[in-house]
C-alpha positions as CSV (number, residue, x, y, z in Angstrom):
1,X,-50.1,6.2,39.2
2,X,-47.9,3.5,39.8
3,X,-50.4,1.0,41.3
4,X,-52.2,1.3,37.5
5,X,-49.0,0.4,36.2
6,X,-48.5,-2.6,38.1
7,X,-52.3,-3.7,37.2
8,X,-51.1,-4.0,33.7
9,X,-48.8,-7.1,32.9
10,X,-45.4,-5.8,31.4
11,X,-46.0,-2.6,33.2
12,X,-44.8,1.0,32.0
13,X,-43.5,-0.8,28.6
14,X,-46.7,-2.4,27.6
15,X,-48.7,0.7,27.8
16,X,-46.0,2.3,25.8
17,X,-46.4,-0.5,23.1
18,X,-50.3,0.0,23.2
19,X,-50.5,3.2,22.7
20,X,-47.6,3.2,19.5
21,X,-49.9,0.8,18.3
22,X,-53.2,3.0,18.7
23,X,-50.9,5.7,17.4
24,X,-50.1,3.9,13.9
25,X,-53.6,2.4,14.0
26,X,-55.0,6.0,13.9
27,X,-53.0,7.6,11.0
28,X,-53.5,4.0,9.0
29,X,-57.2,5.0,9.2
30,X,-56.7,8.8,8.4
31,X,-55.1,7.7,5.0
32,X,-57.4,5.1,4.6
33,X,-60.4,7.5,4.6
34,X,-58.2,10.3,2.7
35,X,-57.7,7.7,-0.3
36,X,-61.6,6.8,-0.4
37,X,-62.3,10.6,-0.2
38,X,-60.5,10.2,-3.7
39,X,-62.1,7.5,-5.1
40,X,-65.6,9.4,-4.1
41,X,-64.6,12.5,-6.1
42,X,-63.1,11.0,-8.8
43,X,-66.3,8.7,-8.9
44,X,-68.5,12.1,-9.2
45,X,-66.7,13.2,-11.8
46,X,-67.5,10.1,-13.8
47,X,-70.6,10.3,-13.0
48,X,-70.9,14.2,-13.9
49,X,-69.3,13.6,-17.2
50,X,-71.9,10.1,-17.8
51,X,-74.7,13.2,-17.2
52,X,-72.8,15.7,-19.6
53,X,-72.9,12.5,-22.6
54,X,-76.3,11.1,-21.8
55,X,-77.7,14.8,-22.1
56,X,-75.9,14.9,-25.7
57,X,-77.4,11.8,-26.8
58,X,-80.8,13.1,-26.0
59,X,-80.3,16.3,-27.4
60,X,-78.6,14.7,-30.5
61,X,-82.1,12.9,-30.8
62,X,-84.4,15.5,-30.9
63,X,-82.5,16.6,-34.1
64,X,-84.2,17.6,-37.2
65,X,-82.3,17.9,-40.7
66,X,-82.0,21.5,-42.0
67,X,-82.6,20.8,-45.0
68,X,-81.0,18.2,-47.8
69,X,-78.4,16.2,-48.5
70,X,-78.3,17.8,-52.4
71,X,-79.1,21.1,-51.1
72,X,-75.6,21.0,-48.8
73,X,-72.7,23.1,-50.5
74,X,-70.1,20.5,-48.8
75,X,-71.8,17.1,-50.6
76,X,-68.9,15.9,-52.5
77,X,-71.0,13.3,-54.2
78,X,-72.5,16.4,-56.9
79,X,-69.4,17.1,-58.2
């Protein structure tokens, strides 16, 4: 094992350094893809609630009147 070591300029300390590096590399990703994980979800939701509305509208549209505006018992404007 030691011949490796003394392939590798710096030796024992450098491959130390490397792999602290590949360590903090590592969890830097594993936040990284936590965080967009949340941005995806939240994203659906938006987009879930957009449906929810949109789905209103079109309903709302289809709408007919019940019957009329002097025939409703909460028109203020007979009084």
């Amino acid at each position: 094992m030691d011949w490796l070591l003394n392939l590798i300029p710096g030796g024992g300390l450098t491959v130390i350094a490397a792999a602290v590096a590949a360590a903090a590399l590592a969890a830097w990703r594993i936040v990284a893809k936590a965080e967009q994980a949340g941005v995806n979800k939240q994203k659906a939701k938006e987009a879930e609630a957009r449906d929810r509305n949109l789905e209103k509208l079109k309903r709302a549209d289809r709408a007919q009147p019940s019957g009329s505006v002097l025939d409703d018992p909460d028109n203020r404007d007979n009084d």
